[in-house]
N, C-alpha and C positions, 0 to 999 in steps of 0.2 A: 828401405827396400827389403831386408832379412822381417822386419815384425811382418810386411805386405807378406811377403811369401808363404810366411805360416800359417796368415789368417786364409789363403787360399790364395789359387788362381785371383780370383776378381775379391773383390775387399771394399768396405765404405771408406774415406777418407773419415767418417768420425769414429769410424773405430781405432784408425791409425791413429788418432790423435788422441784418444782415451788409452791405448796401449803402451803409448811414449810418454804419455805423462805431459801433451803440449798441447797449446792450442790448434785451431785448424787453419787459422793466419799464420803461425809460427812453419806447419810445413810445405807452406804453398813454393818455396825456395825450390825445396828441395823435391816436392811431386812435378812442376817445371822443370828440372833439367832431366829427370828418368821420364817428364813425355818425349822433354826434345832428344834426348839420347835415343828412341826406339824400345825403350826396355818396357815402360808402361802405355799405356791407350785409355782413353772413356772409353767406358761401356753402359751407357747411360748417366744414371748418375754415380757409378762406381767407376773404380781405380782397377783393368785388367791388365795380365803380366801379356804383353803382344803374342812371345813367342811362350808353350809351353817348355821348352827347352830349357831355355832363358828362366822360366819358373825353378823347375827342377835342380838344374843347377847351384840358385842359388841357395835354396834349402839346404842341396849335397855339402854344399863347403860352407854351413853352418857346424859349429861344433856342437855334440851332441846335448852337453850339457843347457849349454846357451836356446837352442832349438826347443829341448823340452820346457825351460822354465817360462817362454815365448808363449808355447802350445797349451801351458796350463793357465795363463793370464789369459788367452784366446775362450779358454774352455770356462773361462770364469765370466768372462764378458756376455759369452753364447748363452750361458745356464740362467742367469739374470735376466737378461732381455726377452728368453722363451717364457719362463717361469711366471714374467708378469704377463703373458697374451695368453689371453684365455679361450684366445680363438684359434690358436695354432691348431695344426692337426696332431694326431697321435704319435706320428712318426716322430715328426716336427719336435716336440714335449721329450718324447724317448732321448732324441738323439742327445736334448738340453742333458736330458737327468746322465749318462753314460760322460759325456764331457767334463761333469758336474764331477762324476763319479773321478774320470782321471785326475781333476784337480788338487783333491781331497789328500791333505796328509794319508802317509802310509798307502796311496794308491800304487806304489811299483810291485807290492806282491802281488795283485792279481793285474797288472800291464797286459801282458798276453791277451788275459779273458776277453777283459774290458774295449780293449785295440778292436781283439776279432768279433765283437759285436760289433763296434762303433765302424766298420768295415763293411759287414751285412746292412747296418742301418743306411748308410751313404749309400750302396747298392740300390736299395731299396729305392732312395731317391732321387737316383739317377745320376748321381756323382759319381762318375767313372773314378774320374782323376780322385779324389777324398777316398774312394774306397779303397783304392791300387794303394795309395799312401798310407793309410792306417792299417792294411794289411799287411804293408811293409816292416812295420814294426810291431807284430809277433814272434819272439824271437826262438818259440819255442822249435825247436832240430828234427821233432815227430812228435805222432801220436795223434791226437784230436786234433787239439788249436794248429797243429801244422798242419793236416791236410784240411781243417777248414779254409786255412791264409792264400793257400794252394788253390783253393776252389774261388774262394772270392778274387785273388790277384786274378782269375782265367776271366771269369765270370767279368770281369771289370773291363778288361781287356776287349770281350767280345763285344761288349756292350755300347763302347767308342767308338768299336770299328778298326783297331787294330789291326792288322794283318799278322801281327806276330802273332796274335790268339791262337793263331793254326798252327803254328811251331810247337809253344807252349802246349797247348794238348797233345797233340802226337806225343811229345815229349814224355808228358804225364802217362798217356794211354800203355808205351812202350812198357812198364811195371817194372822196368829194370832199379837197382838201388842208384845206380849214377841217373836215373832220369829228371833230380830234380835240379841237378846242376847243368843238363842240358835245358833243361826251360829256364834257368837263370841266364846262362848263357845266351840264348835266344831273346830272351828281356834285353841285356845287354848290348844286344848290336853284334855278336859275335860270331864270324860265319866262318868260322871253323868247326860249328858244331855236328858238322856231318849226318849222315845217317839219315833217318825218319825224318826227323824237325827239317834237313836243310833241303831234303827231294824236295817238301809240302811248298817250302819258301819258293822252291824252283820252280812250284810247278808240276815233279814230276809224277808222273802216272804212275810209278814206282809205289810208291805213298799210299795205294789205296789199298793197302796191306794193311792199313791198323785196324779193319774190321775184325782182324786173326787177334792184334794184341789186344783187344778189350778187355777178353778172358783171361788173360795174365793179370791183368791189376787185381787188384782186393776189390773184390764185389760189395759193393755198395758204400764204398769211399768216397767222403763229400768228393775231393780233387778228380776221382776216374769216373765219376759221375756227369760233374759238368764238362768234363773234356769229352765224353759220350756224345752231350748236347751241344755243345760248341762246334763238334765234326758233322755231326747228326744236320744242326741246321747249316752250315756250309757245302754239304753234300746238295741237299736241298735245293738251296742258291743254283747248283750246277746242273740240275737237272739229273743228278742220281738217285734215284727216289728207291730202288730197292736197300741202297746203302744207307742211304738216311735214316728208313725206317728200320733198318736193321741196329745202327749204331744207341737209334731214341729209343728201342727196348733193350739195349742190353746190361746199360748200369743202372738200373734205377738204384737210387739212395737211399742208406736208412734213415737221411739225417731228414725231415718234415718238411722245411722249406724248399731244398734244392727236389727232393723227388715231387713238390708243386708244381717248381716249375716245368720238371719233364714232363708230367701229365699233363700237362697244358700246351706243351709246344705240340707233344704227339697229337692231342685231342685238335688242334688246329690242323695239322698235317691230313688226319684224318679224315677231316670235315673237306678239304681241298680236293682227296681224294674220291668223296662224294662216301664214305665208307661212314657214312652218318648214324646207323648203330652201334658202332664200333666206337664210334666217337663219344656220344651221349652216356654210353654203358664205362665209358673211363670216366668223365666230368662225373658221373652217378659216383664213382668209388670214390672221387678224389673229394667229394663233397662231403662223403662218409667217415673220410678219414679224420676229416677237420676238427681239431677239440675245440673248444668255445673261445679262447683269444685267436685259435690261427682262423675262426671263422671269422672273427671282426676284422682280424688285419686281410685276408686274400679272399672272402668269399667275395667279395666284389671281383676282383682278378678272374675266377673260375663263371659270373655272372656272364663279365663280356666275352669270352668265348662261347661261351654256350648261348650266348645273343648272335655271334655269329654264322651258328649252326642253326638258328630258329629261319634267319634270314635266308639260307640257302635251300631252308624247306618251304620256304616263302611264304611264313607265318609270320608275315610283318609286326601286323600289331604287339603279338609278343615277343618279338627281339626287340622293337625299341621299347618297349616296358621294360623288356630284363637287363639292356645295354642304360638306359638312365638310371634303374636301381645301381647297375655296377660301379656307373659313371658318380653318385651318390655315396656310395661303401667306400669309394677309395679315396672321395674328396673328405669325407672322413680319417681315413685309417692317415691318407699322406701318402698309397702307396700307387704313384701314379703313372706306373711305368707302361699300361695298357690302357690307358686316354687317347690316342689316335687310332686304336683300333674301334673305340666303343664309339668315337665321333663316325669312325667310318660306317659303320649300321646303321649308324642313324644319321648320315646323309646319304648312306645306299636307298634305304626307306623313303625319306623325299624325293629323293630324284625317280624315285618308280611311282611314289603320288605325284608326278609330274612338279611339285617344287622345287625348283631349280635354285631358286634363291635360298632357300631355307639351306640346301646340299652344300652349297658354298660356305655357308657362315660358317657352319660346323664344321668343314674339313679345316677352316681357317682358327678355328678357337683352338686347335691343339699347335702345342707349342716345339718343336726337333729339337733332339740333342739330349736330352735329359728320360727319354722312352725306347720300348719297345719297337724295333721299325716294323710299319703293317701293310702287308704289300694288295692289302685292301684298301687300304688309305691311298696307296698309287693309282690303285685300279679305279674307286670312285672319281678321282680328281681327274683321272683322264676322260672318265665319260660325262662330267662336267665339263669340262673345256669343252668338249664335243658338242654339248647343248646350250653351251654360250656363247660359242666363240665361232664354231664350224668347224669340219672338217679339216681344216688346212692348217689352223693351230695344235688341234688336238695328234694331228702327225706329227707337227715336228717335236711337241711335246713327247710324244711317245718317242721318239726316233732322239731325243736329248737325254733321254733315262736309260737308254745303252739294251732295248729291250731285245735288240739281236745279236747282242754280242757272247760272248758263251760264258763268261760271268755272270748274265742279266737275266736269267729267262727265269725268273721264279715266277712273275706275272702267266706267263704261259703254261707252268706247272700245278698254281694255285688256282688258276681259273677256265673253265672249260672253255669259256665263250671269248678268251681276248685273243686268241689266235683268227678266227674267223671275223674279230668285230675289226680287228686292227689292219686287215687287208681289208674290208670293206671300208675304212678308215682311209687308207691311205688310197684306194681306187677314188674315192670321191675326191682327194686331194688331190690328183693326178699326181701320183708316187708311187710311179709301178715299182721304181726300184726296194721302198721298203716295203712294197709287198708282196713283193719275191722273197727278200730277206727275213721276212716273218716267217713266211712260209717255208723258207730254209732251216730256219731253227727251230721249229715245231716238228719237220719232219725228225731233224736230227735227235730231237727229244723221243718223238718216238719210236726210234730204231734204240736209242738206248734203255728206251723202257715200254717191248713189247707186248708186258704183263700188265700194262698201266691203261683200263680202259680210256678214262677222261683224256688224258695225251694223247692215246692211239685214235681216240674221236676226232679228238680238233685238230691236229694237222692232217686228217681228212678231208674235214668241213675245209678249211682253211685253202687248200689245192683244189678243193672244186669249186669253192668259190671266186678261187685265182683265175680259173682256165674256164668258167661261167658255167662249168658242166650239171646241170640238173638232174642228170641218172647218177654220177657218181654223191651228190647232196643225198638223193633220198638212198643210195646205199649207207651213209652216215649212222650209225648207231650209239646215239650221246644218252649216258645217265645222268646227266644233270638232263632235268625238264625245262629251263628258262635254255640254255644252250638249243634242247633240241625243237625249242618253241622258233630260235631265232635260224635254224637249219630251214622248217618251213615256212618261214618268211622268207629267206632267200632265195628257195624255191621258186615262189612266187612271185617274186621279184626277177625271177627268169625268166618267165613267161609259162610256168609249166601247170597244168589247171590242180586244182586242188585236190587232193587224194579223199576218195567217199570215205565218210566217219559214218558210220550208223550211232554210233553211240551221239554223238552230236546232233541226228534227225529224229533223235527223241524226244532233244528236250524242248521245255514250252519257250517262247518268248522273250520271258520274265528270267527262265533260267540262263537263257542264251546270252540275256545282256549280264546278269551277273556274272556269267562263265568269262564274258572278254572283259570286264571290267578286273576281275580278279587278276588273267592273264596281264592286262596293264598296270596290275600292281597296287592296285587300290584297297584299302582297309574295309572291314563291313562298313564303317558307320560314312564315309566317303562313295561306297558304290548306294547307302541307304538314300543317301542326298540326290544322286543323281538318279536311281530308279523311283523315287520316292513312294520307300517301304520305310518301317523301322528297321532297324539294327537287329531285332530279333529275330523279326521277318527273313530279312539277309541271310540269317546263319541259318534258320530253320529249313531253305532252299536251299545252302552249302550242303548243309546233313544229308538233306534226300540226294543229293547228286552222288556225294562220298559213297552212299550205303549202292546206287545204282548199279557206279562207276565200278565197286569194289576198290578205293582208294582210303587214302587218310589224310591227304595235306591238298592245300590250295594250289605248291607247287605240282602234284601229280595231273591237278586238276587242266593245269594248262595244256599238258600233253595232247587232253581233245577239242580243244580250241583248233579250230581253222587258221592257216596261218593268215593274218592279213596285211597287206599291201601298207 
């Protein structure tokens, strides 16, 4: 049970039996009574600890000695068996050679270093639990390796879903010198820890004061970096968007990786916000910054973001070009913590080429628990359900993922259009009650953010859509174009006749069917097939329209598309 716990949570039984020096008939005795006892489970064909707790523990009442000389047989087994796959990824290889590394006589003078990479590296891979642990034993008091261990313990934390994460940050953000024993403390279960950490635990609205301590910390400290980012996307979650964005500029880090990842979470926030200059002109720096190894490990990372930003401009073709390159980079690098986001482009892509089947496979090829959570990945798979299932699943679905609870609304602050689609949602379901309820939280989103056009849009849209009003619809003023494409649908879906477009009684025939084709979301070489032009042909019509229109994207182009029934 003590070698199982070192080698991880979940374990192969022939590693347990190469590390005890026995057969895997000699511990079948003894893997039998730690299942029937509750303490082990299959997890396919491996040996998991049931309860984390029960993991932890029994690590803790190893003695230290005993634990590392465990850890370094562990680290010799792992180095071996990567060293011979030639097809591991990068990460994968790294993580051997650093194990390798701890094994190695004379490896306790640099223990620290080595721990705090092999910490980041598990990060990387999605090992909450491995990284928390290896960052546990850098033993250094300050300086570097400390507010790394600091940053990766938060980071690791947020990353499982933790709720203590929020403690531990405030903690960290307070800049006080007692604040790393209030985030131990907080780790620990301790809820005398008062103050900052225990309001955030409570809940209380007290708490939103750490926007003030940011500036106390040491600017650009791995630890008051990610506790920036860790409040910053918890803000988020809540529907605070001025705080959020306020908290994800205010530490940025000196340290390369951790102010990666802030560029990227802001550059999503961004893109949410429809503030898509803003977005691309951070992804432009953060690309810039990249030296030639951090381009191989994360330019894939900074790809599927900026795929998700191509999509919202509704340049399909190339977001799923730049979401498979990304999706490509990272099955490389190992670093695949943004795999259900880049699946999600490229089943948002299908399912607007009307493949439905294709949208499913892909939201299904990514794996939970080990990633990035992508609340485009929620938002595709609900309007899949939608288009496989009907109306009345895709409600309860949504009405199962807590999307009107005041925890939940990130779906409604990242997306213009699920406020209005989700009550049109739930009236087809006959579930007026959850679409009151939408519409309850959308407004309240936007009474707390009445600087936030896209919010202040959709829980417009969303209440006129409730109360079927067609004057208050065409009052609606959405900057997303697919949002405000599906405003005049509604409209029209009301009975109310179509609003004159001159710009629309311009054009030819030829233009008019590639203008709704494009509106349905269809690629050139897919609208080539159906008008049948070529694909050159297609774009060469797109161009004249653009230079008419005075526009630049396919999605502006939807704008003068008539809404249709």
């Amino acid at each position: 049970m003590q070698v199982a716990a070192v080698v991880g949570r979940t374990c192969r039984v022939a590693d347990l039996a190469e590390l005890t020096g026995q057969r895997v008939t000699q511990l079948l005795g003894a893997v039998e009574a730690l299942l029937d006892a509750d303490v082990l489970e299959w997890d396919g064909d491996d040996l998991r600890f049931r309860h984390e707790a029960v993991w932890s523990a029994v690590l803790a009442a190893m003695p230290g000695v005993l634990r590392d000389a465990v850890t370094a047989d562990c680290d010799r087994l792992l180095g071996r068996r990567v060293a011979a796959d030639r097809s591991a990824d990068e990460l994968t290889r790294s993580l051997a050679l650093v194990r390798g590394a701890l094994a190695r006589p004379g490896a306790a003078r640099y223990a620290d270093d080595l721990h705090g990479l092999l910490a980041n590296l598990l990060l990387l891979k999605g090992d909450a639990t491995g990284a928390r642990a290896a960052a546990e034993r850098v033993h250094a008091a300050s300086g570097r390796l400390a507010d790394e261990a600091t940053a990766t313990r938060l980071a690791a934390l947020a990353l499982a879903g933790d709720r203590r994460a929020e403690g531990v940050a405030e903690a960290v953000l307070v800049g006080e010198r007692r604040a790393e024993g209030a985030a131990e403390a907080v780790l620990a279960g301790d809820r005398r820890v008062g103050g900052v950490a225990e309001a955030v635990l409570a809940g209380d609205r007290r708490a939103d004061g750490v926007a003030e301590a940011v500036s106390a910390g040491e600017r650009g400290a791995a630890g008051a970096a990610v506790a920036a980012l860790v409040l910053s996307n918890l803000k988020w979650r809540r529907g605070l968007v001025a705080e959020s964005l306020h908290l994800a500029r205010a530490q940025e880090s000196r340290v390369p990786h951790w102010r990666l990842w802030q560029r990227l979470a802001l550059a999503d926030k961004l893109g949410s916000l429809r503030r898509l200059d803003e977005a691309h002109a951070l992804l432009r720096a953060t690309r810039d910054d990249l030296g030639p190894g951090e381009r191989d490990s994360y330019g894939g990372c900074v790809d599927i973001v900026e795929a998700a930003l191509l999509l919202v401009e509704g340049r399909l073709e190339e977001a799923a070009a730049l979401a498979e390159r990304g999706i490509a980079a990272c099955r490389t690098s190992g670093v695949l913590l943004l795999n259900p986001h880049a699946h999600a482009v490229l089943a948002a892509v299908a399912l607007r080429t009307g493949d439905v089947d294709r949208a499913a496979a892909l939201l299904a090829e990514t794996v939970p628990g080990h990633s990035v959570r992508s609340v485009l990945h929620d938002w595709v798979s609900l309007l899949v359900t939608a288009r496989r299932y009907g109306p009345e699943r895709a409600a309860a679905a949504a009405a199962s993922t807590g999307v009107t609870a005041p925890t939940g609304v990130e779906l409604l602050v990242a997306e213009p259009a699920a406020a209005a689609w989700l009550v049109r949602t739930a009236t087809a379901a006959d579930d007026p009650d959850l679409a009151r309820r939408v519409v309850a939280r959308a407004e309240g989103l936007a009474a707390a953010n009445p600087a936030v056009p896209t919010v202040v849009a959709a829980a417009a849209h969303a209440r006129a859509l409730l109360e079927k009003d067609p004057a208050a619809l065409a009052a609606v003023v959405h900057t997303d174009p697919w949002a405000a494409a599906l405003a005049r649908r509604d409209r029209a879906d009301l009975g109310e006749p179509p609003e004159s477009n001159q710009a629309w009684d311009t054009f030819s025939g030829v233009e008019r069917a590639i203008a709704r084709l494009v509106a349905e979301g269809m690629t050139n070489r897919q609208i080539a097939t159906r008008v049948r032009l070529s694909p050159h042909t297609v774009n060469y019509h797109l161009r004249g329209l653009f230079r008419r229109l005075g526009i630049n994207s396919r999605a502006e182009l939807v704008r003068h598309v008539p809404a249709m029934a």
